[in-house]
N, C-alpha and C positions, 0 to 999 in steps of 0.2 A: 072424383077429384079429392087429394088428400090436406089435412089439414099444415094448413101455414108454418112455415117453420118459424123462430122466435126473428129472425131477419125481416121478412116479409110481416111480421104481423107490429115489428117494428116502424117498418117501412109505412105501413098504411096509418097507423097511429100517427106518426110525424106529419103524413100528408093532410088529416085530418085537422091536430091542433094546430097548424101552422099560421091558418088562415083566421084564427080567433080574435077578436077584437077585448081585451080586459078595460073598466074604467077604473080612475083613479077609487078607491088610493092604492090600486095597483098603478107602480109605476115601473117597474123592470117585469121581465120574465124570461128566463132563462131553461132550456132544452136541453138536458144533457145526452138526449137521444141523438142530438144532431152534431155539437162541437166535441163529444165524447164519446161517438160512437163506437170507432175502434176499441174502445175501453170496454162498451159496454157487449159486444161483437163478442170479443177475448174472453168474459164470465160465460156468454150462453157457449161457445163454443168447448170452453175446457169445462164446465161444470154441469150443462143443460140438457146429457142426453138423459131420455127419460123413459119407461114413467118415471112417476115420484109416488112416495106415499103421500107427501103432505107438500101445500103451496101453499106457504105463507106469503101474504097480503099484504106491504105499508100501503100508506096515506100518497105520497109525495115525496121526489127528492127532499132532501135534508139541503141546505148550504154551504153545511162544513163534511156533508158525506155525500151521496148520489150527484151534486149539483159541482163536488172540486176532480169526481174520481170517475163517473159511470156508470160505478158499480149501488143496486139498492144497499141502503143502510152505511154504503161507501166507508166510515173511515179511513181517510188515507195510510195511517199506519197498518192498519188488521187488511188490507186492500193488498199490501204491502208485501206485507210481514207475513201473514196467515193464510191467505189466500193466494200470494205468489204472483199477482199482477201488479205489471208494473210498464203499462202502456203509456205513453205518452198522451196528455191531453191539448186538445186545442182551445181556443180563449175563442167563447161567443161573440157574436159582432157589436155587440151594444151589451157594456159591463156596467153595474153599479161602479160607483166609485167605494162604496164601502164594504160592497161582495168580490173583490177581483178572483176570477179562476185561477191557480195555483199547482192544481193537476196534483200528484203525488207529493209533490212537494210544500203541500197548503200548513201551516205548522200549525194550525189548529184543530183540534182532534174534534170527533161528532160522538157524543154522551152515547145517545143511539144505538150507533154502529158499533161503538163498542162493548156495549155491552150483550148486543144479540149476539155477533161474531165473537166475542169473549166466552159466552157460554156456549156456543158451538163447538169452541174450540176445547172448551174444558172434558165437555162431555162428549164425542166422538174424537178428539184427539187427531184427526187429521179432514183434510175438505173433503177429500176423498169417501171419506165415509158418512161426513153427512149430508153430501151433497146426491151419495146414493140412493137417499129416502127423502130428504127434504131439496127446496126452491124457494128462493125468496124474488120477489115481484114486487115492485110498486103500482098501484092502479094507474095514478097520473101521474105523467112524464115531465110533469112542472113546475118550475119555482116559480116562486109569485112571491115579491119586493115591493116593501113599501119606499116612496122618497127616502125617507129616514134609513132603510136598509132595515128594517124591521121584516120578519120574517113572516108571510100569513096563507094559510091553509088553505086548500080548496075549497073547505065547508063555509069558510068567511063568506065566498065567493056572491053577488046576487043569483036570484033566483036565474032568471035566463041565462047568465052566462055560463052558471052551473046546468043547465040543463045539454046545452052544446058540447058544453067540455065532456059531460057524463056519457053523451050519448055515444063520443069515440072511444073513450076509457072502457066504457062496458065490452065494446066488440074485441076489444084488445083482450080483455080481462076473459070475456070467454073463447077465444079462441086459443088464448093460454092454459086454459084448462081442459079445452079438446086435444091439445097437443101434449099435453102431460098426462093427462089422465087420473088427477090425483083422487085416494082413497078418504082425503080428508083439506078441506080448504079452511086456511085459520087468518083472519083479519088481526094485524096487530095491532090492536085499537078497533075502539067502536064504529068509526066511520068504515073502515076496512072490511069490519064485519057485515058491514050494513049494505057496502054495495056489492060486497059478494052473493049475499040474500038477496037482493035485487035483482043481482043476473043468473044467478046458479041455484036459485032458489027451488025451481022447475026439476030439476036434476035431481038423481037418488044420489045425492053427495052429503054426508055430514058437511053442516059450516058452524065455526064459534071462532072464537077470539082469543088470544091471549093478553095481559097488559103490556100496553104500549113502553118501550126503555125509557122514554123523553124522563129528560129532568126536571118539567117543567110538568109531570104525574106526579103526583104525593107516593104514589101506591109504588111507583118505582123504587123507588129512592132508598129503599130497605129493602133488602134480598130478591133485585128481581130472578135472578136468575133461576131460584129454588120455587119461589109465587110460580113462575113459568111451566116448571117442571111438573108442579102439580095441578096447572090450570092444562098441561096438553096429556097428563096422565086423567085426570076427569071426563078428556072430550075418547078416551079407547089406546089415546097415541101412546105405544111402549115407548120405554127410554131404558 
């Protein structure tokens, strides 16, 4: 039996977290596996045949990237613009009032997304070419909303509910790596790293990390995109 395409390993992820229960102060949670599907369908489709060299790791949708567009690291603009998708999204059944889905047309951009797809873009100059050695992946497929519309991580998460969440993320996560075959798995961020090591540990794969884009890094915030270049020239990765 051959391994799962990115559909079906879709498909089982969703059926998975579906059924999760979160407590406050989660108070929203949002799937962009399910009202953004086609979004997300259209990246593995035109970008996802593989192998890869390298599968890079995030955390979680973003809410102004993965969580308006589909797509990981989403900015709508570089979604857009850079990467040439331009799918229609659907609006989840239950919105924050202070998160609304927006789809492509969300005007508020994700720091994030653009700046990993900005230095993608600088340095291979077309998707085409970097999407020939690299894949970008989020472990979990979920936003998680405080009342407030405050934005909070899976690692917040307690202990149990993180245990359930993790236990469907990792199958995902590995069978995304059976199906790519990557010669090198990089967490973006230390949590990324961490449950890449968790499940891929077992395996002859190099795993490390590079720094996270968020604005809300210190270490970002000054040259990521050069810090990057030589945090994945350290781990073997040409550039």
């Amino acid at each position: 039996m051959g391994t799962p395409a990115f559909d079906t390993i879709a498909d089982s992820l969703v059926l998975a977290v579906t059924s999760l229960q979160f407590a406050p102060p989660v108070a929203c949670v949002y799937n962009p596996l399910v009202y953004a599907r086609k979004s997300y369908d259209t990246y593995c489709k035109v970008y996802g045949a593989g192998p890869k060299e390298v599968l890079l790791i995030g955390m979680n949708p973003g809410p102004w990237g993965m969580a308006q567009t589909g797509v990981p690291f989403g900015d709508p603009h570089m979604v857009k613009g850079w990467l040439g998708l331009r799918v229609a999204v659907a609006a989840p059944d239950h919105q924050h009032p202070k998160r609304p889905i927006q789809g492509l047309d969300c005007p508020r951009g994700e720091v994030s997304g653009q700046r990993l797809w900005g230095w993608a873009k600088k340095r291979f100059g077309t998707p085409q070419r970097f999407f020939s050695r690299f894949w970008v992946a989020n472990y979990c497929p979920l936003v998680f909303m405080e009342a407030s519309g405050r934005n909070r991580t899976p690692d917040k998460l307690p202990k149990a509910e993180k245990a359930r969440l993790f236990e469907a993320c990792d199958q995902a996560l590995l069978l995304t790596a059976k199906l790519l075959k990557p010669r090198y798995v990089i967490g973006v961020g230390k949590f990324a790293e961490n449950r890449a090591r968790s499940v891929l540990g077992g395996f002859n794969i190099p795993i490390g990390r590079i720094t996270h884009p968020s604005p809300a890094n210190p270490n970002a915030n000054r040259g990521w995109a050069e810090r990057v270049e030589r945090e994945l020239s350290a781990m073997g990765v040409a550039l």
